[in-house]
N, C-alpha and C positions, 0 to 999 in steps of 0.2 A: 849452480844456481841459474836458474833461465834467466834471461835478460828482459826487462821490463821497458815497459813502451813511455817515453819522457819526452813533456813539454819542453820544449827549449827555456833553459831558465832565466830569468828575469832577475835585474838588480831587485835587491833589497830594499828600494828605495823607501822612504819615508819625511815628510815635511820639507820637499825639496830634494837639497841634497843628501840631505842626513841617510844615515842607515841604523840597523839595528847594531850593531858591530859598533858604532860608536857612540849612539843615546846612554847619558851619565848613569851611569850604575845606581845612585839615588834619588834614581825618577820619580820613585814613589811618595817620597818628601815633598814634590814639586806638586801635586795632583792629590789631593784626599778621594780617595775611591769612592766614597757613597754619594762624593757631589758631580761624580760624570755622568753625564745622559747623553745619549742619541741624539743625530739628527734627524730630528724627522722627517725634516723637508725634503734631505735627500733619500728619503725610504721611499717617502711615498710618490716622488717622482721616480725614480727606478723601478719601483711595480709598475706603473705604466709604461716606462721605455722598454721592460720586458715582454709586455701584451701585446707591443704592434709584431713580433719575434711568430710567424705563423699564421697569422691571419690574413682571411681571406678575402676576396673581392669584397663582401660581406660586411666584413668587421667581424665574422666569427671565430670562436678562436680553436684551431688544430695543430697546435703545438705540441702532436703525438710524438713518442719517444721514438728518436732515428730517422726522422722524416726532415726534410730540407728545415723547417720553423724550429724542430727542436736542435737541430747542429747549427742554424745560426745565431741562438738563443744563448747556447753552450759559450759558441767563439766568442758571443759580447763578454757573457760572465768569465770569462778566462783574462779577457781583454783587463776587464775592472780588478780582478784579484793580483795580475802584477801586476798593475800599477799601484794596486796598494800595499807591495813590498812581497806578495807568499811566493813561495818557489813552488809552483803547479806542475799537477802530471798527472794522467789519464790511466788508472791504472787497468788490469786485462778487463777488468767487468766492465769498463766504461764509465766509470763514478771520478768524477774531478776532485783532486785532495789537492788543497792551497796549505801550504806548511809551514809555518812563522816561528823562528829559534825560541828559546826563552833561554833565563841566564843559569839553567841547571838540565844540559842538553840527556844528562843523562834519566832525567825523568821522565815518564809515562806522557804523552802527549793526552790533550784535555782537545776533546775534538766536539764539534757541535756542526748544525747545516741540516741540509733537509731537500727538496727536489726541485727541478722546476720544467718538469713534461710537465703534460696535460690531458685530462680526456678527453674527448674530440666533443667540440663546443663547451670546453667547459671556464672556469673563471679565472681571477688573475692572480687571485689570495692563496690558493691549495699548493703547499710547496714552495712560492715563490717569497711568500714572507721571512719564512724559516731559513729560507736560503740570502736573502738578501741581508738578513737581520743579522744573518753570523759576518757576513763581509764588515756590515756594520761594526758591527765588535772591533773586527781588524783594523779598521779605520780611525775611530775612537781611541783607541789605543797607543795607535800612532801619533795623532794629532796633538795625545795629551804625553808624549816621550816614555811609554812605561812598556817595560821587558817584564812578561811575567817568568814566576818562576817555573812553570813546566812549557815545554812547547805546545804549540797551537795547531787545530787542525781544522780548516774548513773544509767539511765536504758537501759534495752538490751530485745527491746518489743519481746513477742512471734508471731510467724506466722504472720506475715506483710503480705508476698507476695499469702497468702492465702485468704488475704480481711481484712487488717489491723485487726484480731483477737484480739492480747495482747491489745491494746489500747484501743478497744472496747468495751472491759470490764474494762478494769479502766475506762473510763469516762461512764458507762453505758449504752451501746449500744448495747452489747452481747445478745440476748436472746436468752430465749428456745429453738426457731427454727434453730435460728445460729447453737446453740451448737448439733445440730443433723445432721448439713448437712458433707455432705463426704469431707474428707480435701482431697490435693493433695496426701498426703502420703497413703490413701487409709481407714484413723483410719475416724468415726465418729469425728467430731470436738471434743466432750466433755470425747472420749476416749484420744485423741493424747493429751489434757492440763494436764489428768492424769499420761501421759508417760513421760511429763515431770514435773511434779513438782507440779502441780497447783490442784484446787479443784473446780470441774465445778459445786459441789453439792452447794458448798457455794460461787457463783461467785456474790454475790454481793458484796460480802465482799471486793474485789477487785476493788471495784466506792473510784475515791479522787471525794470528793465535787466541786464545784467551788469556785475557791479562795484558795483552800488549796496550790496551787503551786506558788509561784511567778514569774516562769516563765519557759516556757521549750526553749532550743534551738535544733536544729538538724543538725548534719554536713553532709551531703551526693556529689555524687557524681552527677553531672546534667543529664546524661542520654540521652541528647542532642546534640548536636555541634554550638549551638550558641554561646558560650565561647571560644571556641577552633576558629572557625569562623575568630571571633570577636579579636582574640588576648587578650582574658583579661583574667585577675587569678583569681575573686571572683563574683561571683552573690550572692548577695540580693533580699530573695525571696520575691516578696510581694503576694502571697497568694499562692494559691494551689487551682488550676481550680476546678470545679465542674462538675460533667460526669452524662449526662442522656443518654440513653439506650432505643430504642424504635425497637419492633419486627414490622415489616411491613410485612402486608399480600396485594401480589396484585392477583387477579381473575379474570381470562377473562374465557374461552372457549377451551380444550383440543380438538382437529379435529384434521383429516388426513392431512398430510402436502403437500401431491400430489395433494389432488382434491380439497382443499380449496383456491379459488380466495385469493391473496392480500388484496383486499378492502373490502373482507367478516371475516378477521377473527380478532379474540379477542385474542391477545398474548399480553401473560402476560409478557412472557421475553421483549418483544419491550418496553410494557410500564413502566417495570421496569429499563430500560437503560437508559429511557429518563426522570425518576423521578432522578435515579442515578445524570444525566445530570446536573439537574435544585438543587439540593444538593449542586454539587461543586459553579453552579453558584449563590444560595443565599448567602450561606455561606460566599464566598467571594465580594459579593457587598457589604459592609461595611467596615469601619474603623477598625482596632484592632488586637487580636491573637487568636481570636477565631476560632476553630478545628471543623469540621465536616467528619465526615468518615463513607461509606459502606461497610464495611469488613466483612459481611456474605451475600452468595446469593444460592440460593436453587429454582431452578426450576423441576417442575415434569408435566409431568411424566416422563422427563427426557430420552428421548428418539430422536434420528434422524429422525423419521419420526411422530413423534408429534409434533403437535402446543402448546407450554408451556401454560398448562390451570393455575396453580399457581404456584407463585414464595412468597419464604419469603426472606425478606433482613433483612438483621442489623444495623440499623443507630446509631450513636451515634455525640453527640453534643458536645464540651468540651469548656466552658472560665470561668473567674475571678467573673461574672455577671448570676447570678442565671437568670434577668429579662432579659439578651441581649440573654442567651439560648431561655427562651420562644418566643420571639418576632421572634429571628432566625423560632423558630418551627415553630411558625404561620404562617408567611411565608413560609414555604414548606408546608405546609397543602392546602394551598391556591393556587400552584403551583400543588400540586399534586390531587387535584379536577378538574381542570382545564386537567390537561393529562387524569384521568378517563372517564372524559367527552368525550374528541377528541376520545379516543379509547377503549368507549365501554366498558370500564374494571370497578371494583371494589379494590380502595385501602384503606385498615384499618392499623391503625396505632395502634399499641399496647407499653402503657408505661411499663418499665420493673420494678420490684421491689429495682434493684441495683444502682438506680441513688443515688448520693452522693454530698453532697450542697460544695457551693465556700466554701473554710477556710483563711482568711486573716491573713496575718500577723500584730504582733502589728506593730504602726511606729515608736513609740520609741526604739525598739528593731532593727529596720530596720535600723535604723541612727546610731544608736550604731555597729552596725555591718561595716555599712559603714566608719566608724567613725576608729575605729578598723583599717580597713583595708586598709586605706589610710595612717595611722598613718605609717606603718606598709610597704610603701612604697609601695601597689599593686595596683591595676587597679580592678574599679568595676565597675558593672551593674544592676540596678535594672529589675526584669523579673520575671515572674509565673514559677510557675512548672507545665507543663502537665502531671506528673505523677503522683498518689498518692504516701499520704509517712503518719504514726504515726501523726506525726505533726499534720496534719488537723483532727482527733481525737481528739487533745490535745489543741485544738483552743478552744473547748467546754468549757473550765474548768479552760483554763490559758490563759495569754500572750504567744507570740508562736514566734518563728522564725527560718529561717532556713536559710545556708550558702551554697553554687554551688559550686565546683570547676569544674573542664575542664574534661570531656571523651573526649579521643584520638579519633577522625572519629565519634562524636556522636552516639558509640555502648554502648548498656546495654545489658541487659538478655540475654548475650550472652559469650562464651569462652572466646572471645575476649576484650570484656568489659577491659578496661586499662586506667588508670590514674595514671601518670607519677610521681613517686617520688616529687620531686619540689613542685607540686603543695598538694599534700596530705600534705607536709609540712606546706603549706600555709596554706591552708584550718584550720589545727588543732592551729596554732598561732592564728590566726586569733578566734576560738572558747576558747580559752583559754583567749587571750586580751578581747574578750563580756563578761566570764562570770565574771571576774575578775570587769569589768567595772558595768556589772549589778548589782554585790556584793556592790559597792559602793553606791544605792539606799536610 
């Protein structure tokens, strides 16, 4: 067995002296579970002590993964996890797992957490909630003397917003070629795991089995403004969309744009406006939430007095339903034969390598959440996430679920990015009431 790369471990400390090892075995008589809440105060001062972690002369924030802000960001978070008793270590991918006994060592560990890179300028909420809220847990836990009964796992995955990295190598998905490609921070992928902690030489070491977890949850913020909308405090995620990626090539005929008739020529950009077109309206003839978007377009020769001989676009498809993306596609395939035809053009469709399959949520997990959070006197919604997150990595290998709270104007990866005290509140009770409940299993 390779040897694994380990934090130096920390006492077990908890309330002082105390440790887990000797908090009364009938803790739970001392504390009624559904009357613990969070602190707030220290959430939401801790998302800010993490913000100034990378930022610039500015005040902007580039807390890219593997760059000096994210490995000093790391060191704080490590700092806080032993002191809040977990025995920490950096496993080959990079991803920090804080480990806390429970009093049935032989059971499945109940793990939850979430990121806290960043994309460059981007906000203080995305990942850092998720991840602060589960230390939360650990904390809360301690303060009120209770040993649950399966073990704990915080993790705080590496390079999320780089193409879910950390996770990808714990459920084995990393390969060779990953680990070569240029991260944001500028490091080759399999340099930046080395800068922080991890060991790209031995990244298999770093795959849990399937089954090894008994279950992950994730807190995050929605990213959205359906919540905020909607007036409600908690989404219940049930899955995490699935994104395919297809480069479109269309070809007609580059000619002089003065002497060439209307009914003589072959543009590419016409035909591409009017594939554009027929996109928004497949997409949208059906039932459901499924996402299609153009948001690359590239005409050449790119000139005012050319006729656009090629154009490349960027389609991309997003829903819940691996087979309702294909069906969508075929149907634009079929629409966009049909435009070639009328105008004389050639379009190729090219699939990308980066498409990423649906990840569902368990539904027992889902109900429990829900369950939780009603108890708990709030308002919820079941809904997808359009964004990726860990989570859907972690589908592969465990039960999985994840918890929404509210973005202010549905902004993310932005300055701006803001969720309101109150609800972070919520959000982390509410993960605290799941994992407490799941413990009971």
């Amino acid at each position: 067995m390779q040897r694994r790369t380990f934090i130096k471990k920390s006492s077990l400390t908890v309330l002082g002296t105390a440790t887990l090892s000797n908090l009364p075995i009938n803790s739970w008589s001392q504390t009624s579970q559904s009357s613990l809440r969070v602190n707030s105060k220290r959430i939401d001062t801790r998302i800010f002590e993490l913000a100034k972690f990378g930022r610039d002369e500015n005040g902007q924030g580039y807390r890219v993964a593997y760059t000096p802000g994210d490995r000093a960001g790391r060191a704080w978070f490590i700092d806080l996890m032993k002191k809040a008793g977990l025995d920490v270590r950096i496993d080959e991918g990079g991803n920090i797992i804080g480990s806390r006994k429970g009093k049935n060592n032989l059971l499945k560990p109940i793990a939850f957490g979430s990121h806290i890179d960043m994309v460059p300028d981007g906000g203080n909420y995305d990942g850092a909630l998720g991840s602060l809220s589960a230390l939360e847990v650990i904390e809360i836990l301690n303060e009120n003397k209770i040993i649950t009964e399966h073990p704990l796992e915080v993790i705080v995955f590496a390079n999320e917003e780089g193409g879910l990295i950390g996770s990808m190598a714990m459920v084995g998905r990393l390969t060779e070629a990953g680990l070569q490609q240029i991260s944001q921070s500028g490091l080759v992928m399999a340099d930046g795991i080395k800068a922080i902690g991890g060991n790209p030489d031995q990244i298999k070491n770093a795959i849990r089995p399937k089954g090894a977890i008994h279950a992950f949850v994730e807190l995050h913020i929605e990213q959205g403004g359906t919540l905020e909308t909607e007036n409600l405090q908690i989404g219940v995620v049930e899955g995490i969309v699935g994104i395919v990626d297809w480069e479109v090539v269309v070809e007609g005929f580059a000619n002089h744009a003065g002497t060439t008739p209307m009914n003589l020529r072959m543009d590419a950009l016409l035909t591409s406006s009017k594939l554009i077109l027929a996109v928004n309206e497949v997409i949208t003839s059906v039932p459901g939430k499924q996402v299609g978007t153009v948001g690359k377009i590239e005409a050449l020769p790119g000139a005012y007095n050319v006729i656009p001989g090629k154009v490349t676009l960027g389609l991309e498809i997003r829903d819940l339903s691996a087979d309702k993306i294909e069906m969508l596609f075929a149907e634009i395939e079929k629409r966009a034969a049909s435009i070639a035809t009328e105008s004389k053009t050639k379009i190729n469709f090219i699939r990308q390598a980066s498409t990423s399959k649906p990840a569902l949520t368990d539904k027992s997990l889902q109900q429990k959440i829900n369950n939780t959070a009603n108890a708990l006197g709030l308002t919820t919604k079941f809904m997808q996430s359009g964004a990726g997150h860990d989570t859907q990595q972690m589908a592969s290998i465990a039960p999985v679920a994840m918890i929404f709270v509210p973005s202010v104007g549905g902004i993310s990866h932005s300055p701006k990015e803001f969720t309101k005290p109150e609800d972070m509140t919520n959000g982390a009770n509410v993960l605290l009431q799941t994992i407490l409940a799941i413990d009971k299993e």
